[in-house]
N, C-alpha and C positions, 0 to 999 in steps of 0.2 A: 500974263500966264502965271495960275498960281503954284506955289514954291512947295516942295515935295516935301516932306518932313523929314528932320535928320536921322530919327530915331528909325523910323521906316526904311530909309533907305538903307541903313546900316543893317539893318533884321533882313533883306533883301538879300544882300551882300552876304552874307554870313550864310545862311540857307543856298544862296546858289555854289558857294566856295564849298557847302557840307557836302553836297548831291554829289558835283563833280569827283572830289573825293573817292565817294563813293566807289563811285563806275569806272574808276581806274587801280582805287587801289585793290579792294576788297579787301572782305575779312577773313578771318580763318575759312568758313564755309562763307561763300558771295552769292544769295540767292537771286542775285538779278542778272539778267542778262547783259553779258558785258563779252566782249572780246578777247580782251587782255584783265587776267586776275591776278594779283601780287598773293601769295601768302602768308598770314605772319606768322609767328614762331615756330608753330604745329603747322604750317605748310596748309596745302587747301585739302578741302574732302569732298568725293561725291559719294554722300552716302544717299541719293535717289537718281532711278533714272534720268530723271526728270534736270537734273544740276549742268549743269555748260554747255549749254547744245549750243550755244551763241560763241562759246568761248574758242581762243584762236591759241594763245600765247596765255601759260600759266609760268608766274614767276615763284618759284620755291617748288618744294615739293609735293607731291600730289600722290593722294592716299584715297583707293577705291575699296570702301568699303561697306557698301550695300550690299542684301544677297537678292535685287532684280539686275536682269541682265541690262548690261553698259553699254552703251554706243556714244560717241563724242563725235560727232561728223566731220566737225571744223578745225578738234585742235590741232596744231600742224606743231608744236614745239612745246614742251616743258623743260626750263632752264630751273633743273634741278633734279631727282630722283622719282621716279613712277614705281610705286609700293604697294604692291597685290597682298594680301594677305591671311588668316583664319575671317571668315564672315564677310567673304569675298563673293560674286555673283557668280552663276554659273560659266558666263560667257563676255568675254569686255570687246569691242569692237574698235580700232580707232582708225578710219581710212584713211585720213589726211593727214597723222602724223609722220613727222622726216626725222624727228632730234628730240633727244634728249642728251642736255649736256653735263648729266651726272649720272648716274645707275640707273636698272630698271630690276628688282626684283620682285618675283613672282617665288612665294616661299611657302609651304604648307597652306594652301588657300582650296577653295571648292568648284575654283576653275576645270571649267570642260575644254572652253577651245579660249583661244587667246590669236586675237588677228591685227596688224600692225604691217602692211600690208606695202607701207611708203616707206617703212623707217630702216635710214639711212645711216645712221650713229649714233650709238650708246656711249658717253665720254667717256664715263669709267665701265664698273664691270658689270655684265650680264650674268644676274642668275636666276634658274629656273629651278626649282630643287623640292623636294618632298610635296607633289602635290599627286593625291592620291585617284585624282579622277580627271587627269590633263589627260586628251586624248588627242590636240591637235594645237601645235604652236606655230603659226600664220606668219614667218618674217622673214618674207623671197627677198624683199630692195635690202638686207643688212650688210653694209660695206664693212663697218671697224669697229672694234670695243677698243676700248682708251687703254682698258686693264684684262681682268680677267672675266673669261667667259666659263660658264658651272655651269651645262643640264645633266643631272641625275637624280636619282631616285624616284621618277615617274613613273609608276608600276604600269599603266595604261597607255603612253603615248605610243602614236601608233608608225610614226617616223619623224624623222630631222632630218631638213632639208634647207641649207640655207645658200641660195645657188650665186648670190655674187658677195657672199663674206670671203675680205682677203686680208685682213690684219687684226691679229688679237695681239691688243699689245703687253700682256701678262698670260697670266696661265689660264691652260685649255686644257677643261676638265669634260667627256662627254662618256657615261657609263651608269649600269645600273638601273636602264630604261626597258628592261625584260620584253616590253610587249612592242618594240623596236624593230621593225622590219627593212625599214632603206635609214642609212647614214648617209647624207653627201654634202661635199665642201669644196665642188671642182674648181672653184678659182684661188681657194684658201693656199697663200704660200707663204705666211710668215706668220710665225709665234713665238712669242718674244722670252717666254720664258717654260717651265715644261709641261709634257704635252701629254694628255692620258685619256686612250678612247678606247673603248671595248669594240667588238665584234669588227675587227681590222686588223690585219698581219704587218711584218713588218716589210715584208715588199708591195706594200701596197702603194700605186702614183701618187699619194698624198703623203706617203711620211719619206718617198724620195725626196718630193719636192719643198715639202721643209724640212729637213736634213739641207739641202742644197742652200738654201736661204740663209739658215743659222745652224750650222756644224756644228755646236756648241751644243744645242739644243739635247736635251733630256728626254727623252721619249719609251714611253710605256704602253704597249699594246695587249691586247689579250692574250697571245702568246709570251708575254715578258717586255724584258726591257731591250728595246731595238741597240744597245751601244752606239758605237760609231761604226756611221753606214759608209757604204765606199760613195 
């Protein structure tokens, strides 16, 4: 049987260790279809619709910045921050995402609607802030923010609703959304630090029910500042 060359086989070797590589770690942007992408310094991008439809599990940060509209079907987790931004697409979709284990801001961007539709836990803080043409923010499964959660200044959105959020574990900022027609938070009972929502009194069953949680608690409504509740 004859003998394979050494040199060859080493060139073999080497080329199969590059590929694999490849398809697990990724680069900054990973244009192939892979499941899981690492990202390096600058975290990953999808700057085309076209980027992760494969992908399941992105490690670092993740930055959407194309202006066609996003869909990710698959990814179900980002172990790191999800960063919307200026030059942002009209509409992001992610149906199978449950986590993210560091932030999610969506900050001055050209987002319309923003849907997220699985996701269970933001680590740290949620914000939604200065985006001048958000008219619908999609996030019914959102259980807990790690830190603080920010929606205002959305001149457009057209209500917040987030029906099984129960622990913000920093400050809860929600005001300043003028084209706001329903706020609701009915299972929300603890916020960890203080709390400041327009278009809400202070006998309203939401700032009882956290008052009762953490008495301590700091609370600011559109009437003023609730003090301490009985």
């Amino acid at each position: 049987m004859p003998r394979l060359d050494i040199a060859i086989l080493a060139s073999l070797i080497i080329a199969s260790s590059s590929a694999c590589s490849r398809s697990s770690s990724g680069p900054e942007h990973d244009a192939e279809c892979s499941t899981y992408v690492r990202g390096g310094r600058r975290g990953v991008r999808v700057d085309s619709s076209s980027d992760l439809q494969c992908t399941e599990v992105v490690e670092g940060n993740l930055s959407i910045i194309t202006k066609e509209k996003v869909s990710l079907p698959k990814l179900r987790e980002i172990r790191g921050s999800l960063i919307i931004g200026r030059g942002s697409p009209p509409s992001v979709s992610l149906p199978a995402l449950t986590t993210i284990t560091e932030g999610l801001s969506v900050y001055q961007s050209a987002l319309a609607s923003f849907d997220a539709g699985k996701l269970r836990n933001v680590g740290t803080d949620l914000g939604v802030e200065r985006n001048e043409h958000l008219t619908d923010l999609n996030l019914p499964s959102l259980e807990t923010t790690g830190l603080w959660l920010s929606v205002r200044s959305n001149p457009k959105l057209r209500q917040f609703k987030l029906p099984k959020l129960r622990v913000v574990g920093g400050r809860f900022q929600v005001f300043d959304n003028p084209s706001a027609e329903t706020y609701s938070f009915p299972e929300l009972y603890l916020v960890k630090m203080p709390f400041t929502m327009d278009a809400i009194q202070c006998d309203d069953p939401l700032i009882t029910r956290l008052a009762e949680a953490n008495p301590s608690l700091d609370i600011t409504v559109s009437g003023g500042n609730c003090g301490s509740m009985p």
